[in-house]
VMD Tcl script that draws the C-alpha trace (Angstrom):
set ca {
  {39.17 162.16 -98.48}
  {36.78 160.20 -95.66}
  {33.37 161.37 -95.60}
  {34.31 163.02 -91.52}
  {36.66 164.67 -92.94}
  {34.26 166.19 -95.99}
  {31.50 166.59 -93.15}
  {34.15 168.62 -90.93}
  {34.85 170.53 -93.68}
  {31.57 171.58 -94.38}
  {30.41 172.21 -91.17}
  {33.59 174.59 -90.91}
  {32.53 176.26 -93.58}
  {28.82 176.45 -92.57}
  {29.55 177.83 -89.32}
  {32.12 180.57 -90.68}
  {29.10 181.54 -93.34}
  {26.77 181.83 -90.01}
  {29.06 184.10 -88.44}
  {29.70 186.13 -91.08}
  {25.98 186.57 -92.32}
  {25.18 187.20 -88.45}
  {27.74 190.03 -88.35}
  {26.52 191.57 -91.42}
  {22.77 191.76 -90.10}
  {23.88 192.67 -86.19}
  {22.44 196.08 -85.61}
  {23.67 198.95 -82.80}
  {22.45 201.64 -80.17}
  {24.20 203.95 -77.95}
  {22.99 206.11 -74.80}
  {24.73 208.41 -73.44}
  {26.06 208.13 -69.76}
  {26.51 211.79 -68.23}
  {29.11 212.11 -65.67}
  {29.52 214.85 -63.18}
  {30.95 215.79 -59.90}
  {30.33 218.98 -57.63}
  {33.69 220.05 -56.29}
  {32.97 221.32 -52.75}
  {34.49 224.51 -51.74}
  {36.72 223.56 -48.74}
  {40.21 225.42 -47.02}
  {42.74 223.64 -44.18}
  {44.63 226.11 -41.71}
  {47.29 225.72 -39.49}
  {49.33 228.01 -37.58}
  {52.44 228.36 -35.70}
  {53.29 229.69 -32.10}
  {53.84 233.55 -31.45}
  {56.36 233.66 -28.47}
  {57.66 237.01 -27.99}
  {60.34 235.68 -25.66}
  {61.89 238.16 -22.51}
  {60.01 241.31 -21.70}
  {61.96 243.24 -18.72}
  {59.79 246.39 -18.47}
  {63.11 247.73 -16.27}
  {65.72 247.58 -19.26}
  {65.05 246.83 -22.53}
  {61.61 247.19 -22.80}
  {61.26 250.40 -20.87}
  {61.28 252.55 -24.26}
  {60.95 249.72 -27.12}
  {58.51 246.97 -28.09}
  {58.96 243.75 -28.32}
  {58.25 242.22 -31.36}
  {57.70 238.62 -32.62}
  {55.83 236.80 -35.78}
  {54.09 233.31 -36.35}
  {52.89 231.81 -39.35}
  {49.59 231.16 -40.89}
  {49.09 228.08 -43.60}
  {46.39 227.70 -45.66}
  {45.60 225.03 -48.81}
  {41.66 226.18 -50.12}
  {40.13 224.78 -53.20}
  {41.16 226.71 -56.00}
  {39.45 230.07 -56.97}
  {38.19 230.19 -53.55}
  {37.57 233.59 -52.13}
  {39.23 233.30 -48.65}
  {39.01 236.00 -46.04}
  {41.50 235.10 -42.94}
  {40.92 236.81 -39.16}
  {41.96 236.46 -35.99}
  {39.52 237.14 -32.79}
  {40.60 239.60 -29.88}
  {41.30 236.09 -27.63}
  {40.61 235.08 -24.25}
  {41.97 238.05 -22.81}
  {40.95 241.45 -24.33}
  {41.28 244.99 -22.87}
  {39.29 247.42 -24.87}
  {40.33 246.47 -28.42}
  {43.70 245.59 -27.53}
  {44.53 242.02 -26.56}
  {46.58 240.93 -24.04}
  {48.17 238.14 -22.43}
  {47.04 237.20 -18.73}
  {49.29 236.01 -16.16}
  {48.39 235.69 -12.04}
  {46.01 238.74 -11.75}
  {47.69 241.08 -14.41}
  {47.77 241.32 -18.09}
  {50.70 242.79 -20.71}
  {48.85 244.05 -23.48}
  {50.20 243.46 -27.41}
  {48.87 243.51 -30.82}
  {48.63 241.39 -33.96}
  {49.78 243.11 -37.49}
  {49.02 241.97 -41.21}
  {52.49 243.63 -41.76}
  {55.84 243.85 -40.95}
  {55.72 247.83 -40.07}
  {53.34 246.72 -37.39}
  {51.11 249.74 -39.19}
  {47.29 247.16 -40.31}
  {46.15 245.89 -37.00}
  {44.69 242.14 -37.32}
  {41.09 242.74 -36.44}
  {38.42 239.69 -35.90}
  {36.05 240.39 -39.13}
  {36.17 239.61 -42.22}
  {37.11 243.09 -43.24}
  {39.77 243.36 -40.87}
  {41.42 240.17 -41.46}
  {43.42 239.47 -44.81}
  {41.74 238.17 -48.38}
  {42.54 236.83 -51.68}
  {41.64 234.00 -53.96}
  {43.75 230.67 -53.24}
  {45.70 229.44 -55.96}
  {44.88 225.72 -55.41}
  {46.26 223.02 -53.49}
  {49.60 222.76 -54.97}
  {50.51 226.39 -53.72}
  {49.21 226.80 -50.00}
  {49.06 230.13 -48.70}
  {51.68 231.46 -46.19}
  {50.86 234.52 -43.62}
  {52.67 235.95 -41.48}
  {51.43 237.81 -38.21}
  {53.49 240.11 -36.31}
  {53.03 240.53 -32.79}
  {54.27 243.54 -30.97}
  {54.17 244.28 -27.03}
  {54.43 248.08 -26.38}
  {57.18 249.14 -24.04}
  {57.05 250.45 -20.26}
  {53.95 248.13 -19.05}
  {54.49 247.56 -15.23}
  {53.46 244.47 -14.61}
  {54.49 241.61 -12.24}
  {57.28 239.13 -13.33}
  {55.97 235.45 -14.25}
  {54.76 233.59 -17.33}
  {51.79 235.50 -19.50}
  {49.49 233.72 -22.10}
  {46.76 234.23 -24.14}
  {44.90 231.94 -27.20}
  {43.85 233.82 -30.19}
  {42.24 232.02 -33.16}
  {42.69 232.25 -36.65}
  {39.63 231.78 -38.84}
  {40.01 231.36 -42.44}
  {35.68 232.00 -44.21}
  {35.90 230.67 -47.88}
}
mol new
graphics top color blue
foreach p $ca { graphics top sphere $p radius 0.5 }
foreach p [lrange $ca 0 end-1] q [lrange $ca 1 end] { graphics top cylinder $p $q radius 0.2 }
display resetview
């Protein structure tokens, strides 16, 4: 065997000792790193149109309402308390709302259910709560809109904008 080759060798082995005596004396610490994050309370609405349609005070509507729905969709952070309303809109007459055409108005209400029974009123204890369920199961209303019959009122197109408030 050359003498480079017995060198080689031994400087091999040298360096293996090194790392091994190294890794016997190599000491530790640990800290720990505290992770957090505040999940903000937060709730998305949307809402359909409520168009009741034909209202011919002469026929139809002389004795019966016309009635119509929209929808209400909500996504809230789960576990949120959510209470939903809906204001008296642009139009009001007394506490009933109504939809404004020319000079006139046709008055209606908005219902938390189908019998038309739990008017929608603009507080929070007049509107509708519960606690959402999380993202991955949005919340579906419905409000029904009724116009009571016999209202003698000019033919033409009637409006009004209400607007629904979900408070988390």
């Amino acid at each position: 065997m050359s003498r480079k080759m017995r060198q080689s060798r031994f400087l091999f082995a040298l360096a293996g000792c090194l790392v091994l005596a190294t890794s016997l004396n190599a000491a530790t610490n640990t800290a720990a790193l505290n992770v957090s994050v505040e999940v903000t309370s937060n709730c998305v609405i949307a809402t359909s149109n409520l168009a009741f349609g034909k209202y011919d005070p002469l026929a139809q509507n002389s004795t019966q309402e016309l009635d119509a729905a929209a929808q209400v969709s909500m996504v809230c952070t789960r576990s949120s308390r959510v209470a939903v309303s809906i204001d008296s809109g642009r139009n009001p007459i007394g506490s009933s709302r109504a939809l404004s055409g020319s000079s006139q108005r046709v008055s209606y209400q908005l219902y938390r259910d189908a019998g038309r029974t739990q008017e929608w009123g603009g507080g929070t204890n007049d509107g509708l709560q519960f606690v959402s369920e999380g993202i991955h199961k949005p919340q579906q209303l419905t409000v029904y809109g009724r116009i009571p019959p016999g209202q003698e009122v000019a033919s033409g197109m009637y409006s009004d904008v209400v607007t629904a408030t979900v408070d988390f």
